[in-house]
C-alpha positions in Angstrom: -31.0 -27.7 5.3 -31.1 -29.6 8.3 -32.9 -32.6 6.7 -29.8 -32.5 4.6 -27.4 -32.6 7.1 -29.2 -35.8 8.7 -29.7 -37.3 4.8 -25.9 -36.9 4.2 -25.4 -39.0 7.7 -23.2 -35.8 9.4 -23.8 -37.6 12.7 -20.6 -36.8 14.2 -19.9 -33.4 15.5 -17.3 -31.4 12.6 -18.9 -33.5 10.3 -20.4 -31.2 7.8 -22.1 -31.0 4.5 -23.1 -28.5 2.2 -26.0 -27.5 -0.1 -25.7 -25.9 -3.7 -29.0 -24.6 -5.6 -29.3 -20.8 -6.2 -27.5 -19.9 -3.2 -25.0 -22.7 -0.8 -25.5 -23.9 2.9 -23.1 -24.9 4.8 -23.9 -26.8 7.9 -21.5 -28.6 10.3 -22.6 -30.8 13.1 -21.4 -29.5 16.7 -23.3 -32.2 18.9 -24.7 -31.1 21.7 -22.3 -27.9 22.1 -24.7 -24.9 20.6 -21.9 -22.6 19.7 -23.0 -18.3 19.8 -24.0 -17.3 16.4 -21.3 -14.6 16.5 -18.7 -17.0 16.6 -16.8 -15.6 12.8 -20.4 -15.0 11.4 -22.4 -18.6 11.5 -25.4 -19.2 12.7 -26.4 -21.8 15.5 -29.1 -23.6 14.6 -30.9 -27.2 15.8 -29.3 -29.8 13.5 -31.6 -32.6 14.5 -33.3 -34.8 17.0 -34.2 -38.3 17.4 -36.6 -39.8 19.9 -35.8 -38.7 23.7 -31.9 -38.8 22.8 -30.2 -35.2 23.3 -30.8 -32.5 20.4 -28.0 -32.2 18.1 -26.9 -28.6 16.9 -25.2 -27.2 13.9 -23.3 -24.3 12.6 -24.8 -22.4 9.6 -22.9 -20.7 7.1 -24.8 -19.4 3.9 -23.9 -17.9 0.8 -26.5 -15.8 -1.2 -25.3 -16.3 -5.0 -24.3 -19.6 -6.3 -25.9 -21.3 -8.9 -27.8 -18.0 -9.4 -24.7 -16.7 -10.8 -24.7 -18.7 -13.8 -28.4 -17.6 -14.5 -27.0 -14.2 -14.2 -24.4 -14.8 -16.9 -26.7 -16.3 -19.1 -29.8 -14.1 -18.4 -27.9 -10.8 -17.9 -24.7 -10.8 -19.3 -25.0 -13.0 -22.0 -21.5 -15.0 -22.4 -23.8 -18.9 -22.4 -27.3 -19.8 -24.0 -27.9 -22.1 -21.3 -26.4 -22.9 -18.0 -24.7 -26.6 -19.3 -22.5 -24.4 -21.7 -20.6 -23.1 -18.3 -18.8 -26.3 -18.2 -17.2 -26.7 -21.2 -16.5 -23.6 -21.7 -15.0 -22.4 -17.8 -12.7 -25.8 -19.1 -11.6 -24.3 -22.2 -8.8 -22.4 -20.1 -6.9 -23.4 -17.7 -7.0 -21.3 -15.1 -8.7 -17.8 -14.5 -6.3 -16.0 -16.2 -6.3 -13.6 -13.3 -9.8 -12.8 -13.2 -11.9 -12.7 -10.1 -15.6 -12.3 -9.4 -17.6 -11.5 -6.5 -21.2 -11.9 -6.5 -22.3 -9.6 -3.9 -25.3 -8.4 -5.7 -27.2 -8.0 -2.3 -24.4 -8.1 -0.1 -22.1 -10.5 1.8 -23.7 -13.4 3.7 -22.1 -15.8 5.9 -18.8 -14.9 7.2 -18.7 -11.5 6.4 -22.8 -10.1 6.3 -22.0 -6.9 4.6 -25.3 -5.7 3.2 -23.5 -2.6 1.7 -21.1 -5.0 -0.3 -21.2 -5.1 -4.4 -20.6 -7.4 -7.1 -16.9 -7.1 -8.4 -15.3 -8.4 -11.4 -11.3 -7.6 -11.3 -8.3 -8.4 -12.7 -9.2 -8.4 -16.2 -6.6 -7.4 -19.1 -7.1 -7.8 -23.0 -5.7 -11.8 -22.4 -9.3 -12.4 -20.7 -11.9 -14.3 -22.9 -15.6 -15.1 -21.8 -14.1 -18.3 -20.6 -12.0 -16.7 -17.8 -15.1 -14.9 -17.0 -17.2 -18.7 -16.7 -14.3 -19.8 -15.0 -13.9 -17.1 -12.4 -17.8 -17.3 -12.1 -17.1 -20.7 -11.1 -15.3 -20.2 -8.6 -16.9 -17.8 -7.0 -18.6 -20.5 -5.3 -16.0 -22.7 -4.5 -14.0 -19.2 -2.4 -17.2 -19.3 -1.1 -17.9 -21.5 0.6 -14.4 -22.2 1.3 -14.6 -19.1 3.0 -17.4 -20.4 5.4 -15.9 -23.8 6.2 -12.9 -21.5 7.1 -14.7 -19.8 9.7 -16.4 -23.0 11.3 
C-alpha cells in the first residue's frame, strides 16, 4: 500500500490515494506529523522514505470487502455469471431503488472495527430487481470508503 501511495505521487501531506482489489486501502499522506492510530479508527503507518530526508507518514484506512463482493454475488448468490456483467447490469437502473447493502461478512474495518458486525441487505420491496441489488453492491464500496476518507 505504501508503494502505492509513492507510485500515485501523494507527496504532499492530505494528499491521499486509494487501493481497490478484494478489499480497499485508503492512505493519506500526513508528512512528518505521525498521527495516533486511534484518531476516528486509522492506522499510522510509515508512508515512505527517501535517502537521509525525514520519513514521511500516512493514515491508513481499510475496508475488508470490496471487489470480493462481486465474487460473492456471482459465486454465492448468483444474480451475474461473471464479474463484467455487474456493470451493465448495476446501470440498467437508475438508482438503488432503496436498497442498501453492507458487506460485513467478518466484521467492520477501518472506521468502525466491529468484529461482531454482519452483512445486511435492507430496504428491499417487490419494486427491487437483481439490478438494485448489483447496484447497491456497488456501492457498498464507494460508502466505504467514503466513510474512511471521512474520518481522515
Amino acid at each position: 500500500q505504501q508503494s502505492a501511495l509513492f507510485g500515485q505521487t501523494c507527496f504532499e501531506p492530505g494528499s491521499a490515494k486509494c487501493t481497490y482489489g478484494t478489499g480497499s486501502f485508503v492512505l493519506m499522506n500526513t508528512g512528518k506529523n505521525i498521527i495516533p492510530s486511534s484518531t476516528h479508527g486509522l492506522l499510522s503507518t510509515v508512508g515512505y522514505k527517501l535517502g537521509t530526508q525525514s520519513c514521511v507518514y500516512a493514515l491508513e484506512g481499510s475496508v475488508a470487502y470490496c471487489g470480493s463482493t462481486v465474487q460473492w454475488l456471482r459465486d454465492n448468490i448468483g444474480i451475474i455469471k461473471s464479474a463484467s456483467d455487474m456493470e451493465p447490469l448495476s446501470r440498467s437502473v437508475t438508482d438503488n431503488g432503496g436498497v442498501y447493502f453492507v458487506p460485513a461478512f467478518s466484521g467492520l474495518f477501518a472506521p468502525r472495527w466491529s468484529e461482531k458486525a454482519r452483512g445486511t441487505i435492507c430496504g428491499l420491496t417487490s419494486y427491487n430487481t437483481k439490478a438494485h441489488l448489483a447496484r447497491a453492491v456497488l456501492e457498498s464500496t464507494a460508502f466505504q470508503v467514503h466513510e474512511v476518507l471521512e474520518a481522515m
